[in-house]
Every structure is written in C-alpha cells, then in structure tokens.
N, C-alpha and C positions, 0 to 999 in steps of 0.2 A: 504494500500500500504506500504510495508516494505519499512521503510528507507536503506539507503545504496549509493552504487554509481549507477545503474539507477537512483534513482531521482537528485543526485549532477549534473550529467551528464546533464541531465536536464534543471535544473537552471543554469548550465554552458552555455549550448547550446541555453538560450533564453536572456542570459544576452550577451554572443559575438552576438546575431544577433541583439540586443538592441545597442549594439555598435560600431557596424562595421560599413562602408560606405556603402551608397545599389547597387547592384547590384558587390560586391565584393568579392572576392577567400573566404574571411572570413564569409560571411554571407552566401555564399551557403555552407560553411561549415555547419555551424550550423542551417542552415533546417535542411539539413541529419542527421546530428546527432540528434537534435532537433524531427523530426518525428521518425527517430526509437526508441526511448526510449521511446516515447509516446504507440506508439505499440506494442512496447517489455513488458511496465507497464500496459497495459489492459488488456492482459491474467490472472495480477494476483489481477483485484480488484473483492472488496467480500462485497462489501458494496455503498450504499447511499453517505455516506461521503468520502472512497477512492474516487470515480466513480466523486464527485465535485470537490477534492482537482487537482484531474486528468484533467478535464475539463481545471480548472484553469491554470493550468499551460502547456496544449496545446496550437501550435500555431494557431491564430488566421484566420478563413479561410480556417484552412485548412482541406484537407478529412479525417486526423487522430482524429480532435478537432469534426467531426459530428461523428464518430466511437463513439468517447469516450463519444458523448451526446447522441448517442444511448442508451448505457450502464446506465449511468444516468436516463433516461426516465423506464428502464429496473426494475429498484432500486426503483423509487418513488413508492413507492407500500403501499402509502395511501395519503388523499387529502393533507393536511399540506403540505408533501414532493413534492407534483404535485406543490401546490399554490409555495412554494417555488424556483422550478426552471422557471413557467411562470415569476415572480420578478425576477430573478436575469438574465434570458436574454437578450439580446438586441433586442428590439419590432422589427416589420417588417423584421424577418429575420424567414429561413427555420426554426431555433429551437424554435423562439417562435410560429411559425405555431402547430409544433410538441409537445412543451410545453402545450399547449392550448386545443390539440388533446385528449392528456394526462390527462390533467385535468377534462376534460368533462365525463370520463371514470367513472369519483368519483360522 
C-alpha cells in the first residue's frame, strides 16, 4: 500500500472517530471518511502484508474491514500465512470462522 494521503486520511479519520463524542457531527464524519479510504486503499493492495496493514487499520465491524479480510484470506497462500491470520483474529467471530476455513485448505 503506497504511502501518501489515503492512508494519513486514514489514520486521520480513525483517530477523530477515537475522539469524538458518539453519536456526533464529528464521528459520523469520520466513518465516511474512514470507510472510503478503506475502499478506495483495497483496489490497490498486492500483497499479504498490505492486505494486514489494511485490515489493521479498518474500522472495526464494519463491511469495509470483512472486504479487506477477504482480501487477506485471498493473500494467505500458504499454511504459516493461514496459521497467522486464525492468531491474530478475534475467536468466535465471522473471520475466525473464515480464518479456520482457510487454514484447513493447507
């Protein structure tokens, strides 16, 4: 993932919705922002490690962060990579279902 300003944007839009009051002018800012740049930055990863750094800094929950753990899953394309994203999920959730999926494939 090229640095630049999509990803400042980014870390802009997940550090104002970190500290904004909830349900406020400000933090629905920064979903939308926050989601499009998400979106806008999965067209252009080419890799295992984009496709995690990307994960990571998706917001949580939401339908942009299971795109971008598609893509991820997409990427793990051998066991180590597979073991690595069942670990770094959070157990009893859709991506560890899919992490696991994943894994079983190796």
């Amino acid at each position: 993932m090229p640095s630049g300003a999509p990803r400042k944007l980014l870390r802009w839009a997940k550090n104002l919705f970190f500290t904004s009051p909830p349900d406020s002018v400000w933090e629905r800012v920064a979903v939308i922002v926050w989601n499009y740049y998400v979106l806008e930055e999965l067209s252009s990863i080419s890799s295992f490690e984009e496709a995690h750094e990307l994960y990571t800094l998706s917001r949580p929950k939401s339908p942009e962060r299971l795109e971008v753990f598609k893509k991820l899953l997409q990427y793990a394309d051998s066991k180590e990579k597979a073991q690595f994203v069942v670990n770094f999920v959070p157990k009893n959730t859709d991506e560890s279902r899919m992490a696991n999926e994943k894994l079983a494939e190796f």
